[in-house]
Structure formats: structure tokens, C-alpha cells
PALUMPA-527731 format. One record per residue (C-alpha): residue number from 1; residue in one letter; chain; x, y, z. Coordinates in steps of 0.2 Angstrom, whole numbers. Layout:
<nodes>
+-----+---+---+-------+-------+-------+
!   k ! r ! c !    px !    py !    pz !
+-----+---+---+-------+-------+-------+
! NUM ! A ! A !     X !     Y !     Z !
...
+-----+---+---+-------+-------+-------+
</nodes>
This chain:
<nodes>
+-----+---+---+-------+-------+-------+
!   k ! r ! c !    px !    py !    pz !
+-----+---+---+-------+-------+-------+
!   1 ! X ! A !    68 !  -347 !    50 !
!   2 ! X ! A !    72 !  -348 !    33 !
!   3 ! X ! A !    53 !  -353 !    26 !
!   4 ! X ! A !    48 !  -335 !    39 !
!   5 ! X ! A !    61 !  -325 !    28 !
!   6 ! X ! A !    55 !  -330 !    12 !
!   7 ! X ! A !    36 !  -325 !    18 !
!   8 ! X ! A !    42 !  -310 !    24 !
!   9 ! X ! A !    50 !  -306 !     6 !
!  10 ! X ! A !    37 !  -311 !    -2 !
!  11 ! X ! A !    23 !  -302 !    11 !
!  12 ! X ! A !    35 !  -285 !     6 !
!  13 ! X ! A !    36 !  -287 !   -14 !
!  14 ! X ! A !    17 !  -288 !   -14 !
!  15 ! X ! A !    13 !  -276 !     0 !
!  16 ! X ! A !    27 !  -259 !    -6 !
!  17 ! X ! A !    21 !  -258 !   -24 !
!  18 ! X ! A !     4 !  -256 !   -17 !
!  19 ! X ! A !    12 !  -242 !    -5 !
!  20 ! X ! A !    21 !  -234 !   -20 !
!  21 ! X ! A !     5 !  -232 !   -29 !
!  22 ! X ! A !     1 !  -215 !   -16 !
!  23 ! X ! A !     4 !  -199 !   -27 !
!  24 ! X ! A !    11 !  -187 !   -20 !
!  25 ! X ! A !     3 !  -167 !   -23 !
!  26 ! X ! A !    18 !  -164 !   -36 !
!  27 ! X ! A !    14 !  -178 !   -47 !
!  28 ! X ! A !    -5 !  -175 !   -48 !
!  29 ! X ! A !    -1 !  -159 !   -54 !
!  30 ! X ! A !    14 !  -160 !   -65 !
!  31 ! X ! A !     8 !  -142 !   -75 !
!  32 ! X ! A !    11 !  -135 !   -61 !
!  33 ! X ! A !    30 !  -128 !   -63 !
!  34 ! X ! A !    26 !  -123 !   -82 !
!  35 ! X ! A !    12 !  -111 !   -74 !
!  36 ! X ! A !    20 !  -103 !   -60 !
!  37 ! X ! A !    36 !  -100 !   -70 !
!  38 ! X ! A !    25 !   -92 !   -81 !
!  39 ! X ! A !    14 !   -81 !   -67 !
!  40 ! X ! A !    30 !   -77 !   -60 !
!  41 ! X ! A !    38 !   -69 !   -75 !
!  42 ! X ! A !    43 !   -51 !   -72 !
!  43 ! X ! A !    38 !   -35 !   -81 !
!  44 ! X ! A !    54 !   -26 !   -85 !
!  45 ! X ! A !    58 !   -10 !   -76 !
!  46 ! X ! A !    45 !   -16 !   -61 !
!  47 ! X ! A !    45 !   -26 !   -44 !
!  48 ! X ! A !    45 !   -43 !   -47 !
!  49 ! X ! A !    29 !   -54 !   -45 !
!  50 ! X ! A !    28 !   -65 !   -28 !
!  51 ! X ! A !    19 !   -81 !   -25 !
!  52 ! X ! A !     9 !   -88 !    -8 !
!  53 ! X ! A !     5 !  -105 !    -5 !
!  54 ! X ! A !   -12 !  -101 !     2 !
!  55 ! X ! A !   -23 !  -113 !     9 !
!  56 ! X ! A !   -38 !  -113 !    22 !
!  57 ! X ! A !   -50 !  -123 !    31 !
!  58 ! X ! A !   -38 !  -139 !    34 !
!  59 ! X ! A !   -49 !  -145 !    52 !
!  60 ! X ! A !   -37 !  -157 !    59 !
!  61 ! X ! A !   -34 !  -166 !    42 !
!  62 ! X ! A !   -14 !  -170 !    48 !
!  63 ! X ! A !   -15 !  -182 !    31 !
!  64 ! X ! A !   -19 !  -168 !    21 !
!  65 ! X ! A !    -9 !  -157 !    28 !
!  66 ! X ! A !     5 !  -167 !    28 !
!  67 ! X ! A !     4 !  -168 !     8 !
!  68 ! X ! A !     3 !  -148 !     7 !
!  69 ! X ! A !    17 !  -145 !    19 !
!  70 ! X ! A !    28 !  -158 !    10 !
!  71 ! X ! A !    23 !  -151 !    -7 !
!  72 ! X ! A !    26 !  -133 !    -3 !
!  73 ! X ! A !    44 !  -137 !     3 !
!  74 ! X ! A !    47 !  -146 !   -11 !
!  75 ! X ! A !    43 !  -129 !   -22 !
!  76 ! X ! A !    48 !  -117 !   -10 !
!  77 ! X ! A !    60 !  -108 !   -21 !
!  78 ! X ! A !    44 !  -104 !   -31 !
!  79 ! X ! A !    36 !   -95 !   -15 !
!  80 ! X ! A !    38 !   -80 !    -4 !
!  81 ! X ! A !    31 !   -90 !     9 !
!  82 ! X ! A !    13 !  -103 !    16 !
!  83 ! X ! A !    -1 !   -97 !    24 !
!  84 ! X ! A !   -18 !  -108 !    32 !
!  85 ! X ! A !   -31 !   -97 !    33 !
!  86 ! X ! A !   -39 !  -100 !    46 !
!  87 ! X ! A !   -49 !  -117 !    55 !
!  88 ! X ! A !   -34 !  -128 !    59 !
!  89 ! X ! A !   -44 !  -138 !    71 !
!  90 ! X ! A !   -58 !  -150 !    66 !
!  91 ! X ! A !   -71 !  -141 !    79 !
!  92 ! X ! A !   -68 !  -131 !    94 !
!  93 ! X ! A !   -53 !  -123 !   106 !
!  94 ! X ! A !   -53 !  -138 !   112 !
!  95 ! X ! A !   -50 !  -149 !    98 !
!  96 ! X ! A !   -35 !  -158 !    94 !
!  97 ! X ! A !   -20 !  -146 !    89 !
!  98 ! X ! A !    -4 !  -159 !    92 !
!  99 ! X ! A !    -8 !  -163 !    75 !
! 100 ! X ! A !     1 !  -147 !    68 !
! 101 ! X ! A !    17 !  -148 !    79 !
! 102 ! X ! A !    18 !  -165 !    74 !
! 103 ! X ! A !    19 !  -164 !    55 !
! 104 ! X ! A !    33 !  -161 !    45 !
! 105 ! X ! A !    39 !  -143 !    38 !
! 106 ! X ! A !    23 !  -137 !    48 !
! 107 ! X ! A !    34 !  -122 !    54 !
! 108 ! X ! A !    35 !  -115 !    37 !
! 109 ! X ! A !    16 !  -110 !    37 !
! 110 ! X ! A !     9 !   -95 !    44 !
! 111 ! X ! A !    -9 !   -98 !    52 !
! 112 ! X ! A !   -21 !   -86 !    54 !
! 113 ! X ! A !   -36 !   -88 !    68 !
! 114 ! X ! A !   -51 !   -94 !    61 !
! 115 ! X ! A !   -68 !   -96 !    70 !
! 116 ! X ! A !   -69 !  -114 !    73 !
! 117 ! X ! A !   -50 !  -109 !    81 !
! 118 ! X ! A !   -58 !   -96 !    91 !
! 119 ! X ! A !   -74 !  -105 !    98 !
! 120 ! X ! A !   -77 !  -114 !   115 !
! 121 ! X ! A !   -85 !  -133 !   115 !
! 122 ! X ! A !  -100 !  -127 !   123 !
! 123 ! X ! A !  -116 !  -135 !   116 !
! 124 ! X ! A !  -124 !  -124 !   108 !
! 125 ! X ! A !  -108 !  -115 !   100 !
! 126 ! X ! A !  -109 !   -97 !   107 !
! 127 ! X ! A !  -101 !   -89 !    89 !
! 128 ! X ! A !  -103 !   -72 !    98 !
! 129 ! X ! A !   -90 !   -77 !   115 !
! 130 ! X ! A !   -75 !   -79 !   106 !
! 131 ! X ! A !   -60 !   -88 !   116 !
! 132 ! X ! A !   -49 !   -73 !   122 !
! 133 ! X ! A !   -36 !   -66 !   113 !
! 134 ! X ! A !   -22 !   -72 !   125 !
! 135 ! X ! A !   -27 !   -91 !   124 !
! 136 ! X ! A !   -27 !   -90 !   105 !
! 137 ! X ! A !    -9 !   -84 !   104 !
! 138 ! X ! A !    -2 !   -95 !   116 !
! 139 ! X ! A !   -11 !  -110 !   109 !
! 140 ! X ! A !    -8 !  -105 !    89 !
! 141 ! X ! A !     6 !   -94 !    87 !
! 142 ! X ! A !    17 !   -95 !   103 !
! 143 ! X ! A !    27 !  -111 !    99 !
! 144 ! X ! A !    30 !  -107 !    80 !
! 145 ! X ! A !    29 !   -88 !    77 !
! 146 ! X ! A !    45 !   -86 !    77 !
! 147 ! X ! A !    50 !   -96 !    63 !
! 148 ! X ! A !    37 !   -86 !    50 !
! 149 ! X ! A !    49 !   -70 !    50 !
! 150 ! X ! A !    35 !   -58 !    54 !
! 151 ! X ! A !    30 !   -43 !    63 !
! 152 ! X ! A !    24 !   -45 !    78 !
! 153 ! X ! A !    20 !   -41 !    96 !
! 154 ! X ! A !    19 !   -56 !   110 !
! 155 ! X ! A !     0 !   -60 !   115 !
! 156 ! X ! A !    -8 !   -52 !   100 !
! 157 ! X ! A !   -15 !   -63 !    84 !
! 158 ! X ! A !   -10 !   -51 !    71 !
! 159 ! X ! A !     5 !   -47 !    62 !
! 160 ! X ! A !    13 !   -42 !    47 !
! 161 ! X ! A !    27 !   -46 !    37 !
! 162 ! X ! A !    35 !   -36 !    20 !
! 163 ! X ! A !    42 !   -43 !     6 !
! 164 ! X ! A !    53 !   -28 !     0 !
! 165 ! X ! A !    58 !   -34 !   -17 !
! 166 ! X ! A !    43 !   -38 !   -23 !
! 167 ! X ! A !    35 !   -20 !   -14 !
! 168 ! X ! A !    20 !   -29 !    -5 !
! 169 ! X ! A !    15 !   -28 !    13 !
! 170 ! X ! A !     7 !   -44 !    20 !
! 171 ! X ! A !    -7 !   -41 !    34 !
! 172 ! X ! A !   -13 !   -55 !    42 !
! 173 ! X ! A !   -31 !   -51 !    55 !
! 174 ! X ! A !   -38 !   -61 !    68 !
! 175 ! X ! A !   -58 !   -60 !    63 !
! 176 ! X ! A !   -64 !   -66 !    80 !
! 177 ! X ! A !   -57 !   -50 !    89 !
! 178 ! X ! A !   -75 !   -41 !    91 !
! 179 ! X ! A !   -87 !   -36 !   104 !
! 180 ! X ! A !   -89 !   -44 !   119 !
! 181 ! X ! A !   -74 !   -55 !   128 !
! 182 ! X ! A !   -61 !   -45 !   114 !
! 183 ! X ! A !   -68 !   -28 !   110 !
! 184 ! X ! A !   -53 !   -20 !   119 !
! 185 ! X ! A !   -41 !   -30 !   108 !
! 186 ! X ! A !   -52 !   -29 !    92 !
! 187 ! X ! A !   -51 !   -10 !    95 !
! 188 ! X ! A !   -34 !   -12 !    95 !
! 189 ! X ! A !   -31 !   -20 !    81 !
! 190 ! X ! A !   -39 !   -10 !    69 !
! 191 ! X ! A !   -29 !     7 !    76 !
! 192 ! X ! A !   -15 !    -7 !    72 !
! 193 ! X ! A !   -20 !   -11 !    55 !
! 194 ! X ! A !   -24 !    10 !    51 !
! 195 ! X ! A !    -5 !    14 !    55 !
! 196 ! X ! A !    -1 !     2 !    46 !
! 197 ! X ! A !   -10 !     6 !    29 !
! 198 ! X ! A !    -2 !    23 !    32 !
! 199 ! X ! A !    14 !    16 !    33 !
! 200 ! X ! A !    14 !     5 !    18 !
! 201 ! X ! A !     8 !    20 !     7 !
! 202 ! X ! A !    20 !    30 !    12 !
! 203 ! X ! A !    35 !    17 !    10 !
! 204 ! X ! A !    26 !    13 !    -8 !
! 205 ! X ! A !    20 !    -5 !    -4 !
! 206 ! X ! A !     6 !   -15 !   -11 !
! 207 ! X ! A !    -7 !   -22 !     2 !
! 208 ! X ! A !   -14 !   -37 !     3 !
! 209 ! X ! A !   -24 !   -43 !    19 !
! 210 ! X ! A !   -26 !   -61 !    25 !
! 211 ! X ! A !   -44 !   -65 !    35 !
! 212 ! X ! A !   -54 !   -81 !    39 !
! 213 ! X ! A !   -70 !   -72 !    35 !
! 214 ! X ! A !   -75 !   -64 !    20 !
! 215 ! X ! A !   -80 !   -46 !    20 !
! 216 ! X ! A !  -100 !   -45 !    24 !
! 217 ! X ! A !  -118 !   -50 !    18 !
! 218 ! X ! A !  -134 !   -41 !    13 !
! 219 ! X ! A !  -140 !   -45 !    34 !
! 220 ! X ! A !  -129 !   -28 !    36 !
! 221 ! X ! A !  -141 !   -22 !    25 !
! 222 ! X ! A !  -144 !   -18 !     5 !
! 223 ! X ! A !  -129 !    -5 !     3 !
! 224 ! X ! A !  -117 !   -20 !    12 !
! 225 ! X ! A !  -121 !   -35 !    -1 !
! 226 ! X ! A !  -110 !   -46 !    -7 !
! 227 ! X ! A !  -108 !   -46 !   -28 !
! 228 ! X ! A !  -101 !   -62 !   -34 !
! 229 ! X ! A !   -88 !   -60 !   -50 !
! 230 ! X ! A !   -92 !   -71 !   -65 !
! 231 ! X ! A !   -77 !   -83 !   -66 !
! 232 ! X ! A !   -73 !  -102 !   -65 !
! 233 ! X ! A !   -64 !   -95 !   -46 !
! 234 ! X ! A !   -86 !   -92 !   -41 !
! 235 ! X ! A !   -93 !  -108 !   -35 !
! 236 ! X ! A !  -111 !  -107 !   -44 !
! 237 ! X ! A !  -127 !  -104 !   -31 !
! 238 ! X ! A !  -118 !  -101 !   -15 !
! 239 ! X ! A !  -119 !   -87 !    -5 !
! 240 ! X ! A !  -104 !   -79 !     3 !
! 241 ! X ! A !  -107 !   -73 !    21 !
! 242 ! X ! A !   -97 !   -63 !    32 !
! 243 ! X ! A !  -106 !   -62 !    47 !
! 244 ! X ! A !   -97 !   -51 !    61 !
! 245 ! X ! A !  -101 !   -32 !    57 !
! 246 ! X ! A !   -83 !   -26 !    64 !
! 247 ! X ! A !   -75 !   -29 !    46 !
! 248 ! X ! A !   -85 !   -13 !    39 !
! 249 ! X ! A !   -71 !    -2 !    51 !
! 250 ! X ! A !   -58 !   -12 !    42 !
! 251 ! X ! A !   -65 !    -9 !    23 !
! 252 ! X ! A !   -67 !     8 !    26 !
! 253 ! X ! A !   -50 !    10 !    32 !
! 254 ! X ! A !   -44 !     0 !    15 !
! 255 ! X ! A !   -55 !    15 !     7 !
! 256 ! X ! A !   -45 !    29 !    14 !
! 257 ! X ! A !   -27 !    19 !    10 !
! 258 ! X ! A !   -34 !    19 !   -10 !
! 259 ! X ! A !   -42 !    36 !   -11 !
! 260 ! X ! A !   -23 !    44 !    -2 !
! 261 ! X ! A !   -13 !    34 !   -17 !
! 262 ! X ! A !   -11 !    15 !    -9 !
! 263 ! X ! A !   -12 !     0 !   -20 !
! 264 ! X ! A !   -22 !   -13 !   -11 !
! 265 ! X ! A !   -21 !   -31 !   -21 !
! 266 ! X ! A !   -37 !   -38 !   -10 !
! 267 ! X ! A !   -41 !   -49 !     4 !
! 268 ! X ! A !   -40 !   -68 !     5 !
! 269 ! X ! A !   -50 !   -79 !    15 !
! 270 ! X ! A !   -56 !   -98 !    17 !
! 271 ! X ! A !   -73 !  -101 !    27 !
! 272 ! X ! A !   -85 !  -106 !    15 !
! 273 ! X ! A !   -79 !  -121 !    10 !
! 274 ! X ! A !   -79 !  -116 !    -8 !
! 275 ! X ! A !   -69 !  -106 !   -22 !
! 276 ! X ! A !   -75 !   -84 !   -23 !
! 277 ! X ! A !   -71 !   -69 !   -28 !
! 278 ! X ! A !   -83 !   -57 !   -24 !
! 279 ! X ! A !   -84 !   -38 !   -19 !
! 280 ! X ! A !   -93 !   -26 !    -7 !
! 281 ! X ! A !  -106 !   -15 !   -12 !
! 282 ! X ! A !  -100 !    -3 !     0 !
! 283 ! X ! A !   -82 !    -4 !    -6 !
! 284 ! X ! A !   -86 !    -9 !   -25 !
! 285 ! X ! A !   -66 !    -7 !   -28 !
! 286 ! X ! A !   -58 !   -21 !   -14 !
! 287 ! X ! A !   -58 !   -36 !   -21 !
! 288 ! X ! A !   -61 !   -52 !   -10 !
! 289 ! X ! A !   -57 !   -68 !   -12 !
! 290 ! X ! A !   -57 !   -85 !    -5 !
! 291 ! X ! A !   -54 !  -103 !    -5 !
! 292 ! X ! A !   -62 !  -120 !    -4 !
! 293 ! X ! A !   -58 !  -131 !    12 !
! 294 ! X ! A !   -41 !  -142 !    12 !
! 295 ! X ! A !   -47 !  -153 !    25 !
! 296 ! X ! A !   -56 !  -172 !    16 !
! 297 ! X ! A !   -65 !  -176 !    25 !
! 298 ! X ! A !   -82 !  -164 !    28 !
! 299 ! X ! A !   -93 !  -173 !    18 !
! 300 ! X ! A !  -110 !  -163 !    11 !
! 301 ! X ! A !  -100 !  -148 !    18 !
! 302 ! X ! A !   -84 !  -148 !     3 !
! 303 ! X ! A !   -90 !  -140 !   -15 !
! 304 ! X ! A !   -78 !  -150 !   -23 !
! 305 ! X ! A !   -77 !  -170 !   -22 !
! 306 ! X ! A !   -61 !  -173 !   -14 !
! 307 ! X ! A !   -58 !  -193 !   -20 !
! 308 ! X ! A !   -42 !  -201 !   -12 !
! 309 ! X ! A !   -29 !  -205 !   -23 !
! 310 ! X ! A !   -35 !  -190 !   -38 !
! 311 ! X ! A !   -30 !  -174 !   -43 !
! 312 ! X ! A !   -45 !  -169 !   -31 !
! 313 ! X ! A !   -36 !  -176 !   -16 !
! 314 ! X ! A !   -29 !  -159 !   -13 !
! 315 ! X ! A !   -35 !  -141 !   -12 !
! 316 ! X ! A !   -22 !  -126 !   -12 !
! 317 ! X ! A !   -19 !  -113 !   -22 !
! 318 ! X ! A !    -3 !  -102 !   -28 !
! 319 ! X ! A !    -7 !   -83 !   -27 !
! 320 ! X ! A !     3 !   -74 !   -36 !
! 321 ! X ! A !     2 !   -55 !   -35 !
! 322 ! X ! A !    10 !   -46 !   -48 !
! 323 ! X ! A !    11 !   -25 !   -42 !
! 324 ! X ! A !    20 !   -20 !   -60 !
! 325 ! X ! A !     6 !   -25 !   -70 !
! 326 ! X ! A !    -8 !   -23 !   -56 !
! 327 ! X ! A !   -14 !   -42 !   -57 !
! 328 ! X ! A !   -18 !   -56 !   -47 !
! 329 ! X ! A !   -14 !   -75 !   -51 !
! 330 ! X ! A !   -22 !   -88 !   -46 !
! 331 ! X ! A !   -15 !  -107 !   -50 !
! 332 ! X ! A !   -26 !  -121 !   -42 !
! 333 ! X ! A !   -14 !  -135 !   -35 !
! 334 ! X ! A !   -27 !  -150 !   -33 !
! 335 ! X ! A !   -46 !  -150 !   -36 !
! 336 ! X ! A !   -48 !  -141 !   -52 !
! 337 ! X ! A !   -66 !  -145 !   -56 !
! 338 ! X ! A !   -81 !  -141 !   -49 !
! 339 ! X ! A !   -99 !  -149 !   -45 !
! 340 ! X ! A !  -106 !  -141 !   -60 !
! 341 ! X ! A !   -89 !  -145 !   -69 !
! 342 ! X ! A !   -80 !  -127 !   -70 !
! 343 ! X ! A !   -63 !  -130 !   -74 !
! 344 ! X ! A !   -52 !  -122 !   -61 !
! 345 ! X ! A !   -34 !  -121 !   -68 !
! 346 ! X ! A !   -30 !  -103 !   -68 !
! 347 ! X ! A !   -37 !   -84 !   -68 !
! 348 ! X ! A !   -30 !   -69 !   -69 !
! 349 ! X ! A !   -37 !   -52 !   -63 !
! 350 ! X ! A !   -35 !   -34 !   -65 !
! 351 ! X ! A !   -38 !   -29 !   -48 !
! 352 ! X ! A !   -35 !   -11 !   -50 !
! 353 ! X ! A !   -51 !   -11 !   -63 !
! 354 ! X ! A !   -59 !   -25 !   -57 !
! 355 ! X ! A !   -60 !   -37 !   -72 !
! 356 ! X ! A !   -55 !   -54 !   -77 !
! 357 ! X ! A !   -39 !   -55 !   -90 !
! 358 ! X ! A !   -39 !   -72 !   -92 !
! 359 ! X ! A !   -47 !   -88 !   -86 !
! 360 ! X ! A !   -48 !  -110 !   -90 !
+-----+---+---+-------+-------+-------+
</nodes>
């Protein structure tokens, strides 16, 4: 017995450094509290700037997921609150979701329906037959909307939520409520979402609306195309698609809200599986942008090389919108370095005159 202790001792000496060697997101990125301090600094006289964790694309990763959700409740006083963008599960509806429930802090993140969430597991994939609306809610948001101290209404994958301090209005859309099994709810989402961009105007909040896809392509024709911004945020020779027409209702609507006096910051998506901010030729002055994949392990499909144990480990971003100085921030938290080696630490963007401030 005693010779079995002494092995055992010696089996855990050699086997916990080896454990203790695992980084967590916090100390791959230990710039991280300088820079958001910074973003969050207010303008004297204005609302104070507010930060998202923002994520997308995580596809059943529970590792990854694991490291994000324990990082962001380890910064939460830095953040307003956590959203996924969208594609929770690796595949299809019927993929995996237990994951999710299973992981801790999970109920801190907001999710938002992306297509792979939306999609049955019939081979081929019928993108245009979306899952109804009522599976969705009850699969997705039933057993934890609750907890994200929205607005909402039971069955329906939208909602809202206000941060008053900061004078913003969150929107989140579910992208897969078109024609077809949906176009009854996708009707009645966008006469949702008009009312409220009415309603944020007249209340004085800034807008800014979470979607899986981006906005649209140039197979909408030449007057739809999408323009790519020049900054280290653009991943280099990729096209963005958006391709569901129904979002052209929603840009116009964003349109109206400007031309009538709203502030809209921009819409932020995930999908491609790389970093862009791009914009509409239809609507030159809504700015979109997106995100790069969280999930690992997606081989050929991830812009970024996402090496175990790196900084590149880990993909998230803190989006910081700033309503007193009419700027966007984004911080990259994890892979900060492209295939044609962009760095991706920081950008700042005048949205209201589409420009970039400042960028590395």
C-alpha cells in the first residue's frame, strides 16, 4: 500500500504541472483590461460607452465555449452583456445542443438563430425550408431566455433589450424567418422590428442590430453589392454573401429610422467564418460587420489558424459602441493575426461618416 501511494504521488507531481500548463483566454491576452478601460472611457457631458462580448459561429465546440464563457464572467464588469451570433450547433436542428446547457455561465450568453440552427438533416440540406419558428424557440431560447433580461414574446426568435444608461437599443433577428415554412412569422418580425426603430427614435436611443447573415450580394443584383472597407477588421480575397433577399425590407426600414433623425451604430453578424466590415451599395450608410468562427475545429473552413494552446486558440471580440463620440470599437480577444498576417488588435470607426479613426 505504501509503494501504491508513493506512485500515485509521484504519477500526480509529473501529471498536474503538465495540466497547469492550459492557458486560460485571460492570460493569452493580458492587453486586454489596458484596452478596454481605454475604449470604455467616457466623453464628458455624453452616455457613457458600453461593451458586448460578441462571438459567432461556435458549432458545438463546448471546449471553446467553455474558455469564452468562463472569460467573459471573469470580465463581466467590463460588459453590458454576451452574445453568439448565431450556428451554436456543429450541423443541423438535429445536432447536439446538450452541450450548451451543460457548460458553465452558458446563461449569461444571448444566442441568436443562425442557419446551420435553423436547417433540417436532410441530405441535401434544403437551406430554403427553414425548421419552423416554434421548434427553434423551444429548442434555443425556451430554457434560458429568461435569464438574458430581454424583450420578448413566448415562441418568437427575436427580441430586444435597452441599455438606458448607455442610450442604445439592442435588436437581435432571426435571419431564417423567410418565405416558405416562416413567411407569416418573417412578416411579422419585420412589422416588429419597424415599430421598434420608431420607438428607439423617439425615446433617443442608438440602434444597433444583431444577425447571423450579413446584409446581401451582388446575386441581388449590381445596385445590392457588397463594398468591403479597407482595414486590418477585412479578411483579404473573400467575399461576403448574404444570401436570403428578405434582409433588403429590413435595410430599408434602418433607411427610414436614419433619414427621421435615428442613430443607427450597424449590424453585426458571424457566418463567414472570417473578420468584415463592409456596407451595402443600396444602403451606402449602414455599416456591417462580422466575425470569424469561435468553434476550432473547421479545418480549411477558419481564416485564422486556431493552434491549441496560442493566443489563436480563441476568437471573440469586445464591441464597444461609443453613441457620445459616434464610434465603434473593436478589441479582438484571441486570434489577432490573419493568413496574410494583418494584425488584428484594434479598430476604431466613425460610423456616422463611415471612416476608419484608428487601427493595428
Amino acid at each position: 500500500m505504501k509503494k501504491l501511494l508513493i506512485t500515485i504521488a509521484v504519477l500526480a507531481a509529473v501529471i498536474t504541472p503538465a495540466i497547469s500548463k492550459e492557458k486560460t483566454v485571460a492570460q493569452l491576452n493580458p492587453e486586454f483590461e489596458s484596452r478596454i478601460t481605454a475604449a470604455l472611457k467616457p466623453k464628458i457631458g455624453g452616455p457613457r460607452p458600453m461593451a458586448l462580448f460578441y462571438f459567432s459561429d461556435i458549432h458545438g465546440d463546448q471546449g471553446e465555449l467553455a474558455r469564452l464563457a468562463k472569460f467573459y464572467n471573469d470580465n463581466e464588469k467590463y460588459f453590458v452583456g454576451a452574445v453568439c451570433v448565431g450556428d451554436i450547433v456543429e450541423r443541423h436542428f438535429e445536432s447536439d445542443f446538450s452541450f450548451w446547457g451543460k457548460t458553465e455561465h452558458h446563461e449569461k450568453i444571448m444566442l441568436v438563430i443562425g442557419n446551420h440552427d435553423g436547417i433540417t438533416a436532410a441530405d441535401p440540406i434544403d437551406w430554403d425550408n427553414p425548421m419552423p419558428m416554434a421548434d427553434c424557440y423551444n429548442r434555443y431560447f425556451a430554457p434560458h431566455i429568461k435569464g438574458w433580461g430581454v424583450e420578448y414574446e413566448e415562441g418568437k426568435t427575436y427580441y430586444y433589450k435597452d441599455y438606458t444608461e448607455n442610450r442604445v437599443r439592442l435588436i437581435v433577428v432571426d435571419c431564417m424567418l423567410r418565405s416558405g415554412v416562416n413567411g407569416e412569422a418573417e412578416k411579422e418580425q419585420l412589422k416588429w422590428f419597424k415599430n421598434l426603430l420608431t420607438d428607439a427614435r423617439k425615446k433617443g436611443l442608438s440602434v444597433i442590430v444583431a444577425r447571423h447573415f450579413a446584409l446581401t450580394d451582388k446575386d441581388r443584383g449590381p445596385e445590392n453589392a457588397m463594398v468591403t472597407i479597407d482595414c486590418n477588421f477585412m479578411e483579404r480575397g473573400r467575399v461576403i454573401d448574404g444570401p436570403y433577399k428578405e434582409v433588403l425590407a429590413y435595410m430599408d426600414a434602418v433607411d427610414e429610422f436614419k433619414k427621421a433623425g435615428g442613430d443607427f451604430v450597424c449590424w453585426f453578424c458571424g457566418h463567414t467564418h472570417c473578420d468584415y466590415m463592409t456596407y451595402s451599395l443600396r444602403c451606402p450608410d449602414q455599416l456591417c460587420i462580422g466575425i470569424s468562427n469561435a468553434t476550432r475545429f473547421q479545418g480549411g473552413g477558419n481564416a485564422v489558424d486556431r493552434t491549441i494552446g496560442t493566443r489563436n486558440e480563441d476568437l471573440a471580440d469586445a464591441l464597444v459602441i461609443d453613441t457620445a463620440r459616434g464610434v465603434l470599437k473593436r478589441i479582438r480577444i484571441g486570434a489577432n493575426v490573419d493568413t496574410f498576417m494583418t494584425s488584428r488588435n484594434c479598430i476604431g470607426f466613425d460610423y456616422r461618416n463611415m471612416k476608419v479613426l484608428n487601427e493595428f
